[in-house]
C-alpha positions in Angstrom: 6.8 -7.9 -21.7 3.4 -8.3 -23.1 3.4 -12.3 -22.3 4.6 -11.5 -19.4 2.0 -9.1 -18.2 -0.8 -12.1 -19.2 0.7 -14.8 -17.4 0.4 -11.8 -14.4 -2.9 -11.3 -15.1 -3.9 -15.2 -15.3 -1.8 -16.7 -12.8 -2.9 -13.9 -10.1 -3.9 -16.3 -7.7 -0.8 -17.9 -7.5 1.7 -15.3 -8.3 0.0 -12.5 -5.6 0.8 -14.9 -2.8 4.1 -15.9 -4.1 5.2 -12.3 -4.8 3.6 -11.4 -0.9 5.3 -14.3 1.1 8.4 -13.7 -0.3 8.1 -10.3 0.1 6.9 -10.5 4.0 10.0 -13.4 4.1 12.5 -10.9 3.5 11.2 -8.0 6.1 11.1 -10.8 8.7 14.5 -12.7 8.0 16.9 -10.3 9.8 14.5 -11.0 12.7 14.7 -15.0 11.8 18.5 -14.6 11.5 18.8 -13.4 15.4 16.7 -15.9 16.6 18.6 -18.7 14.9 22.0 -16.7 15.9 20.4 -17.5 20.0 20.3 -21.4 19.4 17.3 -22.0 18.2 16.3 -23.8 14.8 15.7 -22.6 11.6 12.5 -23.8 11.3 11.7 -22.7 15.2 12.9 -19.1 14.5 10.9 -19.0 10.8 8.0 -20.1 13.0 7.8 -17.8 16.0 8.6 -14.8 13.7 5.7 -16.0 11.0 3.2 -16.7 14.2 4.6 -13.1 15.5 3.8 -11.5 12.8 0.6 -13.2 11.7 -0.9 -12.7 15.2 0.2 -8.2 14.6 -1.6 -8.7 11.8 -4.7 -9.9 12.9 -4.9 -7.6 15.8 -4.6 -4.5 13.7 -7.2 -6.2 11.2 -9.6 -6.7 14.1 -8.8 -3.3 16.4 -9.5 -1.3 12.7 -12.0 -3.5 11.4 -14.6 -3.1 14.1 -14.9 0.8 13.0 -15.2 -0.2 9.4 -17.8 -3.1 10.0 -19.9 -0.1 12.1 -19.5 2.3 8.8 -20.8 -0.2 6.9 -23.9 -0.8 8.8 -24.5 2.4 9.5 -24.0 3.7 5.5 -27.0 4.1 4.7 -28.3 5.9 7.8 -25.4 8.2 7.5 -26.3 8.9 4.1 -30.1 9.9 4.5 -28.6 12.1 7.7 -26.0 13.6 5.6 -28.5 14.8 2.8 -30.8 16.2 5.1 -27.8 18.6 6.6 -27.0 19.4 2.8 -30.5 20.6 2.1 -29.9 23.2 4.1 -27.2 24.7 2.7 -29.5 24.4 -0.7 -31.3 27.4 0.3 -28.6 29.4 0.8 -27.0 28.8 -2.6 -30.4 29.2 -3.9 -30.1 33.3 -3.2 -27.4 33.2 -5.8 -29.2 34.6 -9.0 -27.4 32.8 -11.7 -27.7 29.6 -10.4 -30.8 29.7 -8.8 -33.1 27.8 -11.4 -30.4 25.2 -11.9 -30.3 23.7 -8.0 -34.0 24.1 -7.8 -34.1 22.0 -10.9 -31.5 19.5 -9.7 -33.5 19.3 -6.1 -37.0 18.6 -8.2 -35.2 15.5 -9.6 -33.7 14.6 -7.1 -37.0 14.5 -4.8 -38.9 12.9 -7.7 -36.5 9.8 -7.1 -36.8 6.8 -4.4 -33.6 7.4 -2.4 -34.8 4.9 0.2 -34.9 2.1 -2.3 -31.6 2.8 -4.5 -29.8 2.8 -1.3 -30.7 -0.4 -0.3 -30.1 -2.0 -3.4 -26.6 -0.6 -3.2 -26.1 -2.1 0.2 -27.5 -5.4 -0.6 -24.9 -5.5 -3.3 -21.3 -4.2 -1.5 -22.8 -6.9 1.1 -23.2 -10.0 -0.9 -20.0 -9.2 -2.8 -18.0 -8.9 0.4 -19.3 -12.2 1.4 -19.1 -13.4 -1.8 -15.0 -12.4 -1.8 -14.9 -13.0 2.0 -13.6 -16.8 1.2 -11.1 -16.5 -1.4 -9.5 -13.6 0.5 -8.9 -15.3 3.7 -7.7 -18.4 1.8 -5.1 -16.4 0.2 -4.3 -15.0 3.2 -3.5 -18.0 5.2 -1.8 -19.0 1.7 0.7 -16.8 1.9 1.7 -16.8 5.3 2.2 -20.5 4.8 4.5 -20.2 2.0 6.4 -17.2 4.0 7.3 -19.3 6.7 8.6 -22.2 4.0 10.9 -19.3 2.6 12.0 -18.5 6.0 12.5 -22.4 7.0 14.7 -23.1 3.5 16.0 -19.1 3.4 19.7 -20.4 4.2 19.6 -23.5 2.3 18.2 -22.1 -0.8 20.9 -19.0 -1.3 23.4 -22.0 -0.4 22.4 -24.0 -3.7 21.9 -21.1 -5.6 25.8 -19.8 -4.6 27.0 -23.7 -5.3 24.8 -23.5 -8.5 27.4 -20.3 -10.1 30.6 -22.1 -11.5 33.0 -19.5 -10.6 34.0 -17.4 -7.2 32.8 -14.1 -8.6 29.4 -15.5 -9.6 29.0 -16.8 -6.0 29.4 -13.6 -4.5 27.2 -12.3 -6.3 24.5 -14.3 -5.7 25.4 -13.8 -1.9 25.5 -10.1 -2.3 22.3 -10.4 -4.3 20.5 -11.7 -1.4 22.0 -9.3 1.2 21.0 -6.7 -1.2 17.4 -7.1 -1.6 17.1 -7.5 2.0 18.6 -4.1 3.0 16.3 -2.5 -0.3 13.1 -3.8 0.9 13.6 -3.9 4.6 14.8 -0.2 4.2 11.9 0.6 2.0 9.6 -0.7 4.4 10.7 0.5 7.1 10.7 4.0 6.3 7.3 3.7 4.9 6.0 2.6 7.9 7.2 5.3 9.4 5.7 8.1 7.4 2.6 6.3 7.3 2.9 6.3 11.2 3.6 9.8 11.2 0.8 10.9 9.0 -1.3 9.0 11.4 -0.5 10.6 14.1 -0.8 14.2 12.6 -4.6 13.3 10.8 -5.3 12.2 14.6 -3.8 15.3 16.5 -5.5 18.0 13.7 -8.8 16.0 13.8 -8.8 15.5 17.7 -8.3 19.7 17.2 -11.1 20.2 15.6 -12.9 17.9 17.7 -14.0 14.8 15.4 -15.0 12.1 17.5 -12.6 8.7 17.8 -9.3 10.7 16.3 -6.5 8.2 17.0 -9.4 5.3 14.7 -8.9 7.8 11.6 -5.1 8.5 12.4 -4.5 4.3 12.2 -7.0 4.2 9.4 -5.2 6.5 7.5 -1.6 5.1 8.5 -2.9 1.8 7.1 -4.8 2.7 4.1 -1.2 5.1 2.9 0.1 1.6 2.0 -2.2 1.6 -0.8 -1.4 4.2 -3.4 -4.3 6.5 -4.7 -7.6 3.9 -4.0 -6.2 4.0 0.4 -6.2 8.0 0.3 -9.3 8.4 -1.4 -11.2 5.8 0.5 -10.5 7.9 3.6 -11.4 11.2 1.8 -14.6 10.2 1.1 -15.2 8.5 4.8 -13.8 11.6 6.7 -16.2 13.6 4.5 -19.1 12.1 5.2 -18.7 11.7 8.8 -17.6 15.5 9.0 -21.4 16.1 6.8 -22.6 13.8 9.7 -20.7 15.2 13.0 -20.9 19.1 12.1 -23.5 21.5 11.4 -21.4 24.2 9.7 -20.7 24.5 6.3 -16.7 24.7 6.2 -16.3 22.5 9.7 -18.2 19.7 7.5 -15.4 19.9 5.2 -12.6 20.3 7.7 -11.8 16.6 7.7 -11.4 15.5 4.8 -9.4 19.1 4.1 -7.2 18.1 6.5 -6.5 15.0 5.4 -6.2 16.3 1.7 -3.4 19.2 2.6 -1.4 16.3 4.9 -1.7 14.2 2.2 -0.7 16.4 -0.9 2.6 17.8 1.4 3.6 13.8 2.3 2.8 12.6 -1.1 4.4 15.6 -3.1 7.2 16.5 -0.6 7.8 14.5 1.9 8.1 10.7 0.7 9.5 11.7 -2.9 12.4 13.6 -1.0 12.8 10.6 1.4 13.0 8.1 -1.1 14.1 8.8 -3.6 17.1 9.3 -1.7 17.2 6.1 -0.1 16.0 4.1 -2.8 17.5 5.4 -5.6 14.6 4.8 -7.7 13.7 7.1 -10.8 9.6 8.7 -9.6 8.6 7.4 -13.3 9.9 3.7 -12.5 7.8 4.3 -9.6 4.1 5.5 -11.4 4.7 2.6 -13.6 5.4 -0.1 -11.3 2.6 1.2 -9.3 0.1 1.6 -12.0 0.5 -1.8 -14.0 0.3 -3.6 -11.2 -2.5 -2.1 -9.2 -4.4 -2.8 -13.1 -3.3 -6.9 -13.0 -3.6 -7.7 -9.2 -5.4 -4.9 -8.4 -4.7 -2.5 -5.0 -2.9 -5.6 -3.3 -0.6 -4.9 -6.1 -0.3 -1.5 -6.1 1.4 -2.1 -2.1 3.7 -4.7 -3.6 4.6 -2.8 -6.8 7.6 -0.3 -4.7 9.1 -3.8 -2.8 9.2 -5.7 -6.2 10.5 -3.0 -8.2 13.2 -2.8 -5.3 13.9 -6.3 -6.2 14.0 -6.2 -10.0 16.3 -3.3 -9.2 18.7 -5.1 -7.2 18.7 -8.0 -9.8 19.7 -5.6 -12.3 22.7 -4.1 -10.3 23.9 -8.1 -9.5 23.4 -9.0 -13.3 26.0 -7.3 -15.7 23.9 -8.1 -19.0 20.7 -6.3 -17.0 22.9 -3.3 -16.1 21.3 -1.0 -18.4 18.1 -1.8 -17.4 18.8 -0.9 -13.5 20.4 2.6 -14.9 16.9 2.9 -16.5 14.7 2.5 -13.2 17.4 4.0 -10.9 20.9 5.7 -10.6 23.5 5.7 -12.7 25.6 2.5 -11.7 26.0 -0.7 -11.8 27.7 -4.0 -10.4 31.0 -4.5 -12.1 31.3 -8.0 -14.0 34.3 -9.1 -12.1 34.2 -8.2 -8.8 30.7 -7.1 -8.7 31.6 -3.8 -7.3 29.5 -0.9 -7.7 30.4 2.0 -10.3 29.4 4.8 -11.5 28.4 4.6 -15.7 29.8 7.9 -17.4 28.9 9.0 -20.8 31.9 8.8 -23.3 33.8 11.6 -23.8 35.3 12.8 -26.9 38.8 14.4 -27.6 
């Protein structure tokens, strides 16, 4: 496990676009499979539906990124506007007699310091590190669509040798099943991600659009975007949606309605929702899950932490199709596994004594 874990962390270049195409191969094969099922190629139908899907993607990139690339420029502006609106509220905590010579002291240092300058160090930084990582990341990116549509071309053909590589009938079904397997887990798990992310969005937007924060339906796709990436998405947005409600509002609990609301619709999704949801549709243990999610957001970083749930998914279904990894999908998931002859499913009892 340890070895494996390095060669993870070493090889992330190559593995995170391997471990993404075949991922994004896998949501887009049942679509593939119709085109292909109208009289069109494989290659044609792994085409369209990678050029499809590539052009979504950029779209949604470009319709969200022009908000963030404005947020950016405008950061440090924001932040000088924002403290000024706070040091208001200073004097009114300063009528609190036990605190008093504490925020007066904290305000003395914090007026003996050159805001102006540290903030434009900052944002010299973030800036020449983006461009810095702009390069790599788009070269990735057009990596791994590349190699998607080369796993939708040779989808067929490959689960065709593997099936003639097994030596007997059982073994080739369940290789077959395998593959029919992981593509109900993952499109499953996708799907019904995408929908709660979709639904959160459009809640953040209706409670914001309430309260009257300006461009509500921008935060509601932000946040339905950003959900995809466990714990670093939601608390990007937190700290956005607060300092644009410092920025937009001039009362003390509106400037904090924002990000409040996004915080309570998060903790009920995150805590309620999506663990009752699946877990029952994906039969995966919640520990399974924090691990997955946690080792691989530490090697690939939060690119890993969205593929962590659709490879664990996998390595489940691998388990269940592979009799001497049966205990090890009982571990992550339910209690069953894929019977050695006929690679039916059953359920694994404990032993019970006369």
């Amino acid at each position: 496990m340890i070895a494996v874990a390095v060669v993870l962390y070493f090889a992330k270049s190559i593995m995170l676009p391997l471990a993404a195409a075949f991922i994004i191969s896998v949501m887009l094969a049942p679509l593939a499979g119709r085109l292909v099922k109208m009289g069109l190629s494989q290659q044609v139908a792994a085409g369209a539906v990678a050029i499809l899907a590539f052009a979504a993607i950029i779209s949604l990139i470009v319709y969200t990124g022009r908000p963030a690339i404005a947020w950016v420029e405008k950061a440090p502006d924001l932040v000088v506007e924002a403290r000024e609106k706070l040091s208001g509220i200073e004097e009114a905590v300063t009528t609190m007699k036990e605190v008093s010579s504490k925020v007066e002291d904290i305000a003395k240092v914090g007026a003996d310091e050159d805001d102006t300058e540290v903030i434009s160090i900052r944002d010299d930084k973030g800036a020449k590190g983006m461009t810095q990582a702009a390069p790599g990341a788009i070269i990735q990116f057009l990596f791994t669509w590349v190699l998607a549509f080369f796993f939708l071309s040779e989808r067929n053909e490959f689960r065709r040798k593997l099936a003639a590589a097994n030596p007997s009938l059982g073994a080739k079904r369940r290789a077959m099943r395998l593959f029919a397997n992981i593509e109900n887990r993952i499109g499953s798990y996708m799907l019904t991600m995408a929908t709660i992310n979709a639904a959160l969005g459009v809640a953040l937007a209706a409670a914001l659009w309430a309260v009257g924060m300006p461009s509500p339906h921008v935060w509601g796709l932000l946040a339905a975007m950003l959900n995809f990436i466990p714990y670093i998405g939601p608390a990007i947005l937190t700290a956005l949606l607060a300092l644009s409600g410092v920025v937009h509002y001039d009362e003390g609990l509106m400037m904090l309605a924002p990000a409040g609301i996004f915080i309570l619709l998060n903790f009920i999704e995150s805590n309620f929702v999506t663990p009752m949801i699946m877990g029952v549709k994906m039969k995966i243990t919640p520990l399974a899950i924090i691990v997955a999610v946690s080792l691989l957001t530490f090697l690939w970083g939060p690119v890993g932490g969205v593929l962590a749930i659709p490879l664990l998914l996998i390595f489940k279904a691998v388990c269940d199709a592979t009799p001497a990894l049966g205990p090890v999908g009982v571990l992550i998931g339910e209690l069953e596994r894929v019977d050695r002859g006929v690679g039916r499913r059953i359920a694994v009892r404990a032993p019970v004594r006369a």
